[in-house]
Each structure stands twice: as structure tokens, then as C-alpha cells.
N, C-alpha and C positions, 0 to 999 in steps of 0.2 A: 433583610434577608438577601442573600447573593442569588446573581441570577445561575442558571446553568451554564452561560458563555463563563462567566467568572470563577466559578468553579472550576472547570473545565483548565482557564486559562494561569488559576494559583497553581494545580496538580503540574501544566507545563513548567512552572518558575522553577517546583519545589525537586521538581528530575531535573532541571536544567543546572540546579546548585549541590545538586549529589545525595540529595535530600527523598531517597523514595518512598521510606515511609510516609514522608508529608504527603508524595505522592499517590499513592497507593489510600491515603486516608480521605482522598474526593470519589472512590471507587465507589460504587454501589457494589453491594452483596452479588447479583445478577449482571456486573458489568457483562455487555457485548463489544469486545477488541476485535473486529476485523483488518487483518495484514493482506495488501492485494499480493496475489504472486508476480513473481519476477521481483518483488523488494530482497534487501540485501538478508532476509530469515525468511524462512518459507512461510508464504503466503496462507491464509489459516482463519478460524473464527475463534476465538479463547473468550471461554463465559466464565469469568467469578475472581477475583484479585489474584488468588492462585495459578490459574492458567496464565494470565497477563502473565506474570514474573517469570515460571517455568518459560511458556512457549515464544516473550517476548525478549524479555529484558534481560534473563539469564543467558540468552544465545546473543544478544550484541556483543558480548566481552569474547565470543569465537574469531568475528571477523574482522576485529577493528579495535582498535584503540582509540581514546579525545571522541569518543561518539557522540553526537550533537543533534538533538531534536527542534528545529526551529520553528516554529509557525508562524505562518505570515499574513494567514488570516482565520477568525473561526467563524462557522457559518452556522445560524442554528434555527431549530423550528420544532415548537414544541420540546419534548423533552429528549431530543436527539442535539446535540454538538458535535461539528463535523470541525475539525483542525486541519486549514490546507498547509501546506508548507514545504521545508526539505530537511532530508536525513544529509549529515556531514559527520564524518570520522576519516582517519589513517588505519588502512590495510595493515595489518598486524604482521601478514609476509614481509612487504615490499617499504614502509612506512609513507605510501603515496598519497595522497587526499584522495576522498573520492564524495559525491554528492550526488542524491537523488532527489529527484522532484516530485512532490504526489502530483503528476497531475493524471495519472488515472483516476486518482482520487474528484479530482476537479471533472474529468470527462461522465464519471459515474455518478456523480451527481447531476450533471446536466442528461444525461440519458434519464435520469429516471422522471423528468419532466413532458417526457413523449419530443423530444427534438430529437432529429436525424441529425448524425455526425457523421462527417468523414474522416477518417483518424488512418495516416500511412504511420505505420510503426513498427520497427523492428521486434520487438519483447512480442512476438509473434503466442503465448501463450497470454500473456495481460490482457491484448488487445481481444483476443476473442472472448476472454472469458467476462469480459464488457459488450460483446455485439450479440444481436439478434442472426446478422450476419455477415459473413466473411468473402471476401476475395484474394487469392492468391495469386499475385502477378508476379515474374520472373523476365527480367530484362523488358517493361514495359507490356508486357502481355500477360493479359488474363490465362493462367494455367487451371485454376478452378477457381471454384466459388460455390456458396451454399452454408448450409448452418453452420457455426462454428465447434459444435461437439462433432460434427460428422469430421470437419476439417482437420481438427486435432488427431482423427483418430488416420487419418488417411497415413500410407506409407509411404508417400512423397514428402508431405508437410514433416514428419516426425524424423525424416533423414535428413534433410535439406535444413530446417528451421528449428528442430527441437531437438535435435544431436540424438536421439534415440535410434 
């Protein structure tokens, strides 16, 4: 019997060969897909092979073309498989490369160990929605700080960092 890493890691082969049914058939009934935001599709929870494909896999083919899911390692415990790795495709405007890193992925895993991280990072929406709490500095200085839903909501943060 396969284990869940292996499962997990034939479903990456069988999308990586264009093959999503194969894909799609390591899905549990009740699959949980969480996308962090700031990734190249908005960030999201999709429960059940249907959402996967609508809210994931259907919207890769908007921004990009050669879309490429790599994993570089899978991490697992009990019956959770966590796939760290990177997204690679060409911008469908411009035909530029472009690649993303999960390592929110990686930081949110180790957060949820009770370790303190310090993490400077621009994607000013990712990184809070990973913290307990935030600071906001501005040419070396602390301009605020405090919870990160307060922060988000502030109207400095949403001019200056979230284009709102």
C-alpha cells in the first residue's frame, strides 16, 4: 500500500505530464487545497476535487503559459502532506518567466511549531496573514506595529503597501 508522501508525490508527476485526471484521482472526496495569498491565483481554501480545478487549476491558464509545479520536498505527518517547492511559467502578456517560492509555505509550517520568526518581507499582505504580529517600518523606522488584522486595516498600510 502507498504511503500518503507517495500518493501525494504520483498526483505531482501525473499534473507535471498533463495528465490531471491521474491527478485529480489521488484527491480524496473532502480534499483541503489551501493557496497562500500573494501566489500568482488568489489565495483561498478549495474543499473537494471540484473546487481544486475551478478555483485552482482552471485560473493557471489566465496568467501564464509552460505552467510548471515543482516540489522540492514533501513534508508529512500523519495524514497531512505538505509539498514545499516552486511555481514556474511564462506571463501570457509579456512571455517572460517568472517563479515563485513557497516559502510562506515553509515559514507557516515552522510557525505552527511555536517558534518566533522574524521574516522582513515585502508581499506585506502574505506576511501578516502568517504573523501573530506585525511591524511596520518605513526608511528604518518603526511607523507602527501591532496585530496584523489591525495593521491591514490601517489607512497608511492599505495606501502605501496594498495599493488600496
Amino acid at each position: 500500500m502507498a504511503t500518503n508522501t507517495e500518493i501525494i508525490k504520483d498526483a505531482y508527476a501525473s499534473f507535471a505530464a498533463g495528465d490531471v485526471p491521474g491527478a485529480l484521482s489521488a484527491f480524496a472526496d473532502d480534499i483541503l487545497w489551501v493557496e497562500p495569498d500573494g501566489y500568482p491565483i488568489i489565495g483561498g481554501t478549495y474543499v473537494g476535487p471540484q473546487a481544486v480545478v475551478e478555483g485552482v487549476f482552471m485560473r493557471l491558464a489566465e496568467i501564464g503559459d509552460e505552467f510548471a509545479v515543482v516540489p522540492e520536498q514533501f513534508v508529512a505527518e500523519g495524514d497531512t502532506v505538505v509539498a514545499l517547492g516552486h511555481l514556474a511559467w511564462k506571463h501570457k502578456d509579456t512571455g517572460a518567466p517568472a517563479v515563485v517560492k513557497t516559502v510562506f509555505e515553509q515559514v507557516r509550517l515552522i510557525n505552527q511549531q511555536d517558534v518566533t520568526i522574524v521574516m522582513v518581507e515585502q508581499n506585506v499582505r502574505s506576511a501578516f496573514n502568517l504573523s501573530t504580529r506585525g511591524i511596520v517600518l518605513d526608511r528604518g523606522q518603526v511607523t507602527l506595529e501591532g496585530k496584523p488584522e489591525d495593521l491591514l486595516d490601517d489607512p497608511h498600510v492599505k495606501s502605501l503597501y496594498l495599493g488600496e
